[in-house]
C-alpha positions in Angstrom: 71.6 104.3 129.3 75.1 102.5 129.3 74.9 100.0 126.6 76.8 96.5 126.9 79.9 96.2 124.5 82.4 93.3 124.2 85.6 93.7 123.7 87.3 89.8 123.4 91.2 91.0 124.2 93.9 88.4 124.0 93.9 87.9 127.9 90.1 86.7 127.4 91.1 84.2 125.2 92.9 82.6 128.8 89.1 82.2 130.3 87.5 79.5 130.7 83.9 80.0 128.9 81.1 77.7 127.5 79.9 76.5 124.2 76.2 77.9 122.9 74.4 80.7 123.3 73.3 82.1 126.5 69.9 82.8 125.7 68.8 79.7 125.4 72.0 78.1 126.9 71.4 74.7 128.8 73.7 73.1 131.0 76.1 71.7 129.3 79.9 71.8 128.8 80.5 75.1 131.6 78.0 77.6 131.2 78.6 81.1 130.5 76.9 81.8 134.0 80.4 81.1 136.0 79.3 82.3 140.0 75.6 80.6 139.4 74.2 83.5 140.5 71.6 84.4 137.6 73.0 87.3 136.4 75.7 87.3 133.3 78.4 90.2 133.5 80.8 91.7 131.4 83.6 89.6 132.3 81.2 86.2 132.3 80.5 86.8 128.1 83.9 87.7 127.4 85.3 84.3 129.0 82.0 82.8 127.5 82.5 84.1 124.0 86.0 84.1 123.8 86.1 80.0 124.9 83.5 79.7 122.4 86.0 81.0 119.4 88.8 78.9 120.6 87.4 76.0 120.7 85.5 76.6 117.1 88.4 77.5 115.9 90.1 74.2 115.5 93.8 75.1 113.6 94.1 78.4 115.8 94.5 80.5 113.1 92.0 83.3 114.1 90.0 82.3 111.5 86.7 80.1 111.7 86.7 78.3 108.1 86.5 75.5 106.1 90.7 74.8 107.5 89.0 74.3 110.7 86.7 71.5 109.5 89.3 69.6 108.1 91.5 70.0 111.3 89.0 68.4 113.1 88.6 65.5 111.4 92.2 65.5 111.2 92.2 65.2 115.3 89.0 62.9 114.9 91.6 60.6 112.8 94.3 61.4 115.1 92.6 59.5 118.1 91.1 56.4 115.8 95.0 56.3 114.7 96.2 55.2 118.1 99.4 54.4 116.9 99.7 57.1 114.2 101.5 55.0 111.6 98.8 56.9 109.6 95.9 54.1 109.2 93.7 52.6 111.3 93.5 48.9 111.6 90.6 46.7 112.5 92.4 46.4 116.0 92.2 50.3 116.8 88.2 50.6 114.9 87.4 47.6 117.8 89.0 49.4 120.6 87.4 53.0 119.8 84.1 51.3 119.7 84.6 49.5 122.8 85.7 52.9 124.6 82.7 54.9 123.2 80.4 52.1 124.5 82.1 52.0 127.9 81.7 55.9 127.7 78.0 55.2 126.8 77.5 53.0 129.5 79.3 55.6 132.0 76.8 58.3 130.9 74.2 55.7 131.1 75.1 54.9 134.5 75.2 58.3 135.7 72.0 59.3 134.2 69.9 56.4 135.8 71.8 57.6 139.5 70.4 61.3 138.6 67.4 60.0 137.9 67.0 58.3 141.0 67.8 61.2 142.9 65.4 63.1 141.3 62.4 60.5 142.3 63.7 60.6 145.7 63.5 64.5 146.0 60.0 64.4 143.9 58.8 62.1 145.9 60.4 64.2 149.8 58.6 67.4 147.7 55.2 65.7 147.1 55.8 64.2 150.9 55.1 68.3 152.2 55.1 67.2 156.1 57.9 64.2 155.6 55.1 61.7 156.8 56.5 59.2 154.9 53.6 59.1 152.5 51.9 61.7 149.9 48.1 62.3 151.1 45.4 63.6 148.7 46.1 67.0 149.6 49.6 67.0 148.5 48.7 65.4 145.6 46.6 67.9 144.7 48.8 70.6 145.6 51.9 69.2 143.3 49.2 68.8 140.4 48.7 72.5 140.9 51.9 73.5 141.1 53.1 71.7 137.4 50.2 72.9 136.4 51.5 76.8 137.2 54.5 75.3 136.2 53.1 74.1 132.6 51.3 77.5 131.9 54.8 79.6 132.1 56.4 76.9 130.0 59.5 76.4 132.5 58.7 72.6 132.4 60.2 72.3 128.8 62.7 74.7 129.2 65.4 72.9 129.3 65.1 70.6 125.9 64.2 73.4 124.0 67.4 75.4 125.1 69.3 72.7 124.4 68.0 72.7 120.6 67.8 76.4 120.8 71.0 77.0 121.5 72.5 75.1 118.4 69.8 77.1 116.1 70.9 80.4 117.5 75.0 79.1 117.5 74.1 78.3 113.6 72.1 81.3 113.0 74.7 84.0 114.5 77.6 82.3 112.9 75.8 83.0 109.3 75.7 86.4 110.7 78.8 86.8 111.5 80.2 86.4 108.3 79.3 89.7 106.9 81.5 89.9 103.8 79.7 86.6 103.0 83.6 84.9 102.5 82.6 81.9 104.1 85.1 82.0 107.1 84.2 84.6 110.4 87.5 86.4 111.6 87.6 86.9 115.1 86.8 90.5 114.5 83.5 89.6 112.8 82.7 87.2 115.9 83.0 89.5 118.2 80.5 91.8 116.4 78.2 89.6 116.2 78.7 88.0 119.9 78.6 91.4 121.2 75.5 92.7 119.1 73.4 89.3 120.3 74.3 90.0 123.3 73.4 93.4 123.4 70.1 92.6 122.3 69.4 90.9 125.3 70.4 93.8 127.8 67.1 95.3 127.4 67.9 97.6 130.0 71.1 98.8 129.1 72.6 97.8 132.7 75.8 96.2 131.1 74.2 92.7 132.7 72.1 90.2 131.5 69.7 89.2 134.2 67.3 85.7 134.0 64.3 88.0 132.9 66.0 89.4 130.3 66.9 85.6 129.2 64.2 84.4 129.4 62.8 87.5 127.4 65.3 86.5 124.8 64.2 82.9 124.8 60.4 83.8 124.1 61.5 85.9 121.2 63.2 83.3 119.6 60.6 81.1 119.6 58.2 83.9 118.3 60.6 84.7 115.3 60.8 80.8 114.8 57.0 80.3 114.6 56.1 83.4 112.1 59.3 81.7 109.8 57.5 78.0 109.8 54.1 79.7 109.5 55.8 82.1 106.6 57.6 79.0 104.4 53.9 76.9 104.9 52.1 79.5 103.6 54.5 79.6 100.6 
C-alpha cells in the first residue's frame, strides 16, 4: 500500500493553493481542489499546503511566530496609514470605514443576486416537468428528497466546514509545533500537513477522494463530541 507523503519543495512555494484544511474545507479563498474534479492529488496538497505557509507566514522568514503577528498588524497599519507619514488621521479612519462599507455593501449585493439565483433554480427543480407551476406531487417529492438529504447530513455541510476548518487549521498548527517553541518552521509544517493528510488517504492510493473527506469530516465531529461530553462530565 503506497502511502501519501508531501514533500513542500521550493518550486511549490510558486503554487497557487488555498487557506484551511481540506477535510472540512469550504469554498472559500481557492480551494485545494484546483481541476473541481473531487479527487485531491499530490500535486493539488502541495500547492494547497505550501500557499497555506506563505500566506501564514507574514515576514517570510520560514518561520510561523509571534514576528508574523506583528507584521501583520504592521501591514494592517500600513493600509489605515494611507499616506504613511506614520499616523493615521481622522481623514484616513473615515475613508477606511467608508471602503469596508462599500466592500460590505458589494458582498451584500452579490450575496442577495446568488440568492436569487438559487430561488430561481429551487423553484425550476421543484418545477420537475417546467409547467410553470410546482403540483402536489413535486412537492412531495422535494420534501422527500431534503429529507434523504437531512438524514446524510449534506444539508449543513457547508457551515460546519467552514467552522471546521478553522478548528482543524488551529488544532494542527498546535501540532505542528512539536518542540513546543511557540513558532512552527516550515519543516515542522510540513510534518504535520503531510501526516493530516495522510490520515485521510485511508486507502493508501496517494489521493484523497470525496469519501475519504467526508470520512474525515465525520471523524472530526466524533472526536469533537466525546471532548465536550469529556470536559461536561468533568
Amino acid at each position: 500500500m503506497r502511502k501519501l507523503t508531501l514533500t513542500l519543495t521550493a518550486a511549490a512555494v510558486a503554487l497557487a493553493g488555498g487557506a484551511t484544511f481540506v477535510a472540512a474545507q469550504p469554498a472559500e479563498r481557492t480551494a485545494p481542489d484546483a481541476d473541481r474534479d473531487g479527487t485531491l492529488t499530490q500535486a493539488e496538497f502541495a500547492a494547497h499546503g505550501a500557499a497555506m505557509f506563505a500566506r501564514i507566514d507574514a515576514n517570510g522568514d520560514g518561520t510561523i511566530d509571534a514576528a508574523d503577528r506583528e507584521a501583520r498588524k504592521g501591514e494592517r497599519f500600513a493600509r489605515l496609514d494611507a499616506d504613511s507619514d506614520g499616523e493615521v488621521s481622522q481623514a484616513e479612519m473615515t475613508a477606511n470605514r467608508e471602503a469596508r462599507q462599500a466592500r460590505m455593501a458589494e458582498r451584500r449585493e452579490a450575496r442577495a443576486a446568488k440568492m436569487a439565483e438559487r430561488r430561481e433554480a429551487r423553484f425550476a427543480a421543484l418545477d420537475a416537468d417546467d409547467s410553470g407551476g410546482v403540483s402536489q406531487a413535486e412537492m412531495t417529492a422535494a420534501r422527500e428528497a431534503r429529507a434523504e438529504r437531512r438524514a446524510s447530513g449534506e444539508g449543513r455541510k457547508a457551515m460546519r466546514g467552514k467552522r471546521g476548518g478553522r478548528r482543524i487549521m488551529h488544532g494542527m498548527m498546535r501540532q505542528a509545533d512539536t518542540n513546543g517553541d511557540g513558532a512552527i518552521t516550515r519543516t515542522e509544517f510540513d510534518t504535520a500537513h503531510a501526516a493530516h493528510v495522510e490520515r485521510m488517504d485511508t486507502n493508501g492510493d496517494g489521493a484523497v477522494s470525496s469519501e475519504e473527506r467526508r470520512a474525515a469530516r465525520q471523524a472530526m465531529r466524533t472526536a469533537m463530541a466525546e471532548r465536550r461530553a469529556a470536559r461536561t462530565a468533568q
